[in-house]
N, C-alpha and C positions, 0 to 999 in steps of 0.2 A: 844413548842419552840424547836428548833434543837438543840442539844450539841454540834453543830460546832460554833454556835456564842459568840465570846467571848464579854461581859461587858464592856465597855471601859469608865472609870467614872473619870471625872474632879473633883478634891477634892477644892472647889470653894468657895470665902466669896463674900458675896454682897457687892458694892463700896459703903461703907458709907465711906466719909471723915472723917479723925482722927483714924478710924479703921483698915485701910489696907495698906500694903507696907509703915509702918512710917518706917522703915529703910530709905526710901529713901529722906526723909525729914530733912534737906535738903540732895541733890540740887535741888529738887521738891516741891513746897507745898503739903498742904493735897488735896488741891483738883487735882492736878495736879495727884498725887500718884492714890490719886482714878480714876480720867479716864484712866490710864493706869491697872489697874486692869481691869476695863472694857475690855478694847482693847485687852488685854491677854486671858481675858475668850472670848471673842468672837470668835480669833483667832484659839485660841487650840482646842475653838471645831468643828471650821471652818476645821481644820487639819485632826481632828477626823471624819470628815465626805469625807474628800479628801481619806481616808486612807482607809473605808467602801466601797467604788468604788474596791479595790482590797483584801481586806477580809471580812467574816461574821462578822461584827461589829456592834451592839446596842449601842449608844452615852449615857449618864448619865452624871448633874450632882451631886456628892452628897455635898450638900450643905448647907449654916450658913449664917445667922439663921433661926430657923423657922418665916415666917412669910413674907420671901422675895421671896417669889415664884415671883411677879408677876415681879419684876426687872429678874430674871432669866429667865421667859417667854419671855421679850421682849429683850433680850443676846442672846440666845439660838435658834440655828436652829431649822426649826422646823425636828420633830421625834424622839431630844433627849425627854430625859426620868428625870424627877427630883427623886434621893433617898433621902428622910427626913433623918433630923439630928438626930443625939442620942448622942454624946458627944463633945464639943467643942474642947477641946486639940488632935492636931494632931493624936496623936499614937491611940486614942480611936477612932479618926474617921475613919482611916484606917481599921483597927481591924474590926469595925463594918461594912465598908462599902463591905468588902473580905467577911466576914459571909451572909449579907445580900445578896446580889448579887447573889453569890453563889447557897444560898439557892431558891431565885427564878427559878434555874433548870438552868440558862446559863452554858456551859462546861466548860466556862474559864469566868478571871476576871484579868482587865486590871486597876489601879489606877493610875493616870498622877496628876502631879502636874498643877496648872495654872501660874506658872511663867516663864512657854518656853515657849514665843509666835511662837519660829523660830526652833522647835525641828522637825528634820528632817521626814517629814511623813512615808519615806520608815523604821524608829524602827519602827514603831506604828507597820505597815502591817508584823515587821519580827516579834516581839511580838506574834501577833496573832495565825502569821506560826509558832510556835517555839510551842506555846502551842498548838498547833493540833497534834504535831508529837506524836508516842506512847512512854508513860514512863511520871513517875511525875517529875516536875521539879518546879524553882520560876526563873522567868527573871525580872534580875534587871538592870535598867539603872543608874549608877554611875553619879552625879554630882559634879560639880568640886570645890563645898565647903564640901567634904566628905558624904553629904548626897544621896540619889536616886533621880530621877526624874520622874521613872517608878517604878513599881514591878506588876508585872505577876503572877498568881497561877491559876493552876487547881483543888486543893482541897485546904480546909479552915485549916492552920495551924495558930493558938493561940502563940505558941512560937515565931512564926516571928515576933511578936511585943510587947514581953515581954524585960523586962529589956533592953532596948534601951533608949541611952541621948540623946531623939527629938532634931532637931535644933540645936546640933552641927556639927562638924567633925566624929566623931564617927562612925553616923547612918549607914553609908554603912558597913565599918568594921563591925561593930554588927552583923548587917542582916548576914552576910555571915557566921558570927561565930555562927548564929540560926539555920541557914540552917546545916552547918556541926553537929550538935547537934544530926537534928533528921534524919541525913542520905541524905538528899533533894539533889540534883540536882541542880546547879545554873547556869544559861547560861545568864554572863554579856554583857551588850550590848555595844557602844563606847559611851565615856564620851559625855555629854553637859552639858550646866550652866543652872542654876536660875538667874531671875531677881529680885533681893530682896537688894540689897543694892547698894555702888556708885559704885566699880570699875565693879559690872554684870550689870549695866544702862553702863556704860560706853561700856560696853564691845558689847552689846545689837546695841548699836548707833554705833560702828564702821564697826559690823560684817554687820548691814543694810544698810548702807552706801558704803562699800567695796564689798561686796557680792564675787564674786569670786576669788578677789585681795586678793595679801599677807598681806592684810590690816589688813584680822581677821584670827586667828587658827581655827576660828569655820568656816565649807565649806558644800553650799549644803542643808540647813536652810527652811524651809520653810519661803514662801514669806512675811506672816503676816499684808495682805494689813492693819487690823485695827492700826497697832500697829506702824506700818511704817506713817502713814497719824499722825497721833496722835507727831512720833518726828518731821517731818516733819512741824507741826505747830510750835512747838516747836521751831526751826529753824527760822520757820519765822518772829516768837515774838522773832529772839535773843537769845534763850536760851540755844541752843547746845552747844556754845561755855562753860557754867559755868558747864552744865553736864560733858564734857570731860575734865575739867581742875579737874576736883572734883576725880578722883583715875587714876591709870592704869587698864587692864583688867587683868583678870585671865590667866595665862597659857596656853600653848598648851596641847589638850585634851590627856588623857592617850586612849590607845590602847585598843579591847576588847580582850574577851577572854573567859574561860569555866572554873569555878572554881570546 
């Protein structure tokens, strides 16, 4: 295997109804929640293979729970790659999925979240490029409920996901204050959102709808045909209207930079 190809793994739950995206319940049902988990995993790694055409990329997902491979086979392009689970709670599956990965000899290791269906492909491809260049570093992509979207490594540091409050505000702050700890290099990338609650659906449904219009701060999105066809229904059945009455979106994205 070449040490030019970086990893690039969706941290991915199978769409069981009642189990995924209940934040967004209402203004969704459970099942509703669950097909748009769908549409978001398909998409992102839809993205993730748009993004492979312009760097050395190997697709992954690592995935929950054991036993749903075969829903993930029929999601999943084909040539990604499934990494079995080893601990349910976020920060442990991270953890293991950077060591694992790693450890199979790729040069770099890419973790994406699944809830940017519209995260623009050209991070993926600077990610990649960012971890080719010489010197260690960790690239993180900042989301706009304080958490990451992305994080990037070329070697497997333990500290980056110690003592972190998963799934708050926090996470990103942390990370960065990990990274300064043990010396690391962090090369942050330009903000985007998660889809996990009302005003990021909301925010979701304007920016696809508006696309290059001042309608959304988010510009430049990957297309997300699943995810677009999915509100779209949505739409047809009536139901845009109670998604965007349901919050406002988040803010205009912060700026990157090189911490």
């Amino acid at each position: 295997m070449s040490k030019q190809v970086c990893a690039v793994a969706i941290m991915a739950k199978a769409s069981v109804a009642g189990t995924v995206k209940t934040r967004l319940v209402p203004p969704l049902t459970y099942e509703e929640a669950a097909e748009l988990n769908t549409c978001c995993l398909s998409d992102v790694a839809a993205n993730i293979m748009q993004a492979a055409a312009h760097a050395p990329i190997q697709g992954f997902a690592a995935y929950h729970p054991l036993g749903s491979e075969r829903f993930f086979g029929d999601v999943l392009p084909d040539g990604f790659k499934l990494l079995r689970p080893r601990e349910p709670t976020i920060g442990r599956s991270l953890f293991h999925a950077a060591k694992d990965l790693l450890a199979f000899g790729y040069g770099s290791v890419c973790l994406v979240n699944a809830d940017s269906p519209t995260l623009p492909t050209n991070l993926l491809v600077e990610t990649v490029r960012r971890l080719q260049e010489p010197g260690d570093r960790v690239v993180l992509g900042p989301a706009a409920d304080g958490g990451y979207y992305l994080i990037g490594l070329k070697r497997f540091y333990p500290r980056l996901f110690d003592e972190i409050d998963w799934s708050t505000e926090q996470v990103f702050r942390q990370t960065l204050d990990r990274a300064d700890e043990i010396g690391l290099s962090v090369t942050v990338l330009p903000e985007w959102y998660d889809v996990d609650d009302a005003p990021t659906l909301a925010a979701l449904i304007r920016e696809i709808r508006t696309r290059q219009s001042a309608g959304s701060p988010y510009r430049n999105g990957y297309q997300a045909p699943c995810t677009s066809a999915f509100l779209e229904k949505l739409a047809g059945n009536g139901g845009i209207g109670r998604l965007l009455e349901c919050a406002d979106p988040p803010g205009s994205p912060r700026t990157p930079g090189t911490a």
